[in-house]
C-alpha positions as CSV (number, residue, x, y, z in Angstrom):
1,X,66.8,190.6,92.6
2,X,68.1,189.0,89.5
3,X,70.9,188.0,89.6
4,X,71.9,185.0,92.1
5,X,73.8,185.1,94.8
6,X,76.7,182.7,93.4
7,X,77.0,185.3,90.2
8,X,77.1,188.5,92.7
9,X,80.2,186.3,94.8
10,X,81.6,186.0,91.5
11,X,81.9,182.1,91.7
12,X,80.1,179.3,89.7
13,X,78.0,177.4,90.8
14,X,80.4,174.7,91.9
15,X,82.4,176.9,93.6
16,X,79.4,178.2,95.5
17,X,78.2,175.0,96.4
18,X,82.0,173.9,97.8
19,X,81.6,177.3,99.5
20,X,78.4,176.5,101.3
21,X,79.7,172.5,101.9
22,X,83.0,174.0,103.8
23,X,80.3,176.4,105.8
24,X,78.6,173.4,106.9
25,X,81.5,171.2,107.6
26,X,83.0,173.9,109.9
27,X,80.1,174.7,111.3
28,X,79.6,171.4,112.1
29,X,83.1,171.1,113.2
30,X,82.8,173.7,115.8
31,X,80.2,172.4,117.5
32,X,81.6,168.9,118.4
33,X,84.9,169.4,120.6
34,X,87.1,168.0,118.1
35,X,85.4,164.4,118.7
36,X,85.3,162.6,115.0
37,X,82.6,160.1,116.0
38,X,80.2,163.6,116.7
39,X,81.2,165.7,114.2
40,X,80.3,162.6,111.8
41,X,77.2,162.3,113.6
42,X,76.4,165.8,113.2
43,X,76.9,166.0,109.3
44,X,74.8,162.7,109.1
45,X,72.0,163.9,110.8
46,X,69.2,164.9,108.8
47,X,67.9,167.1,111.4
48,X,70.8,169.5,112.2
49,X,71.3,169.2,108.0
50,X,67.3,170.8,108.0
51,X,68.1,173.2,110.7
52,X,71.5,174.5,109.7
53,X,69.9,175.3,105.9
54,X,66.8,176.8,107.4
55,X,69.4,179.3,108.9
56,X,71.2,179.7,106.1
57,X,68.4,180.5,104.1
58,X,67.7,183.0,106.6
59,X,71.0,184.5,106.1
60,X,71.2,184.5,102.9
61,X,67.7,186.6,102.5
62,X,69.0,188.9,104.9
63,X,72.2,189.4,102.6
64,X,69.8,189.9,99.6
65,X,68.0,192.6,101.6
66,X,71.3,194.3,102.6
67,X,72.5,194.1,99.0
68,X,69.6,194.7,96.9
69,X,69.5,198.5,96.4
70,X,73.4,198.0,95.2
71,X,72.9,195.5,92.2
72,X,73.5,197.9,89.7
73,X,75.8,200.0,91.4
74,X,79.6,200.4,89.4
75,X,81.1,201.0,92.8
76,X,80.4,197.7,94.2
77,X,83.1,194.5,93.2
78,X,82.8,191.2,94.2
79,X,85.1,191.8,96.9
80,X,82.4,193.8,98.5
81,X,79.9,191.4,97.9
82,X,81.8,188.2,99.3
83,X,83.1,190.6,102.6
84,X,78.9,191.0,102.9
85,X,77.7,187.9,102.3
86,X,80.8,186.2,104.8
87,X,79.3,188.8,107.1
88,X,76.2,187.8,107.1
89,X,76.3,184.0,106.8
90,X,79.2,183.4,109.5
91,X,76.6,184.5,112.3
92,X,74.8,181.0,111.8
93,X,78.2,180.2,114.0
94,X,76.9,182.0,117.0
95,X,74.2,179.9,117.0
96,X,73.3,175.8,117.2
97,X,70.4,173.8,118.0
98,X,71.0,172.4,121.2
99,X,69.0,169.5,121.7
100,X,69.7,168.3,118.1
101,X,73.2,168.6,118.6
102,X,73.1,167.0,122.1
103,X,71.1,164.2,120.5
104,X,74.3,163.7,117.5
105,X,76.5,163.9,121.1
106,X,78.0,159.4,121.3
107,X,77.0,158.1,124.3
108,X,80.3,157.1,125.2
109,X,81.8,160.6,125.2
110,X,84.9,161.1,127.8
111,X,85.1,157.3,128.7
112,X,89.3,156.9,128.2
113,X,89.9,154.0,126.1
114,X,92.9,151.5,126.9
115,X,95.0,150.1,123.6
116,X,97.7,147.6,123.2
117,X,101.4,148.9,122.3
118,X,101.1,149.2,118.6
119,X,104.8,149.6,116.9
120,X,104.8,151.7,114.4
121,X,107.7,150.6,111.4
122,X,108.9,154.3,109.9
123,X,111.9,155.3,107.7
124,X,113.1,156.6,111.6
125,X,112.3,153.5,113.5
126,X,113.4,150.6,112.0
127,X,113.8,148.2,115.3
């Protein structure tokens, strides 16, 4: 293939890469049951990083494979490209390392935490 995958998406390079960081944020996002502490855990962990871009490698080749006899083709927009490549990189959210994610997991996950009465001064509440 000769062209890469960011000029067959029609984006730059720095639009790929945001592309590709937003992938990874909300993959990372849906695997930590809206906790901050774990999804910051998760994205900080160079483990899960190595895994989730071994996948996406994997994805990605398979997109190549799917889209390599229609480089050439004038029927084919970047619309069609995007739709393929979406297609094939959103399955890495069917799939997550357990154990690597369970090691990200706080230990203090579901303990209910107990804080003073903080007052809040707003244009509403002005007591």
């Amino acid at each position: 293939m000769k062209k890469q995958i960011h000029e067959l998406l029609g984006f730059t390079p720095e639009q790929y890469g945001n592309y590709i960081e937003r992938l990874w944020l909300n993959w990372a996002e849906a695997r930590c049951a809206n906790n901050p502490i774990w999804w910051q855990n998760i994205i900080s962990s160079p483990s899960i990083n190595r895994w989730f871009n071994a996948e996406l490698e994997m994805n990605e080749q398979r997109f190549i494979q799917k889209v390599r006899r229609y480089e050439n083709a004038d029927t084919i927009t970047t619309v069609d490209y995007v739709k393929c490549y979406s297609d094939c990189v959103n399955d890495i959210f069917n799939i997550y390392p357990k154990p690597l994610i369970d090691a990200a997991k706080p230990k203090n996950l579901g303990e209910v935490y107990h804080f003073k009465k903080i007052i809040l001064m707003s244009p509403i509440n002005r007591n």
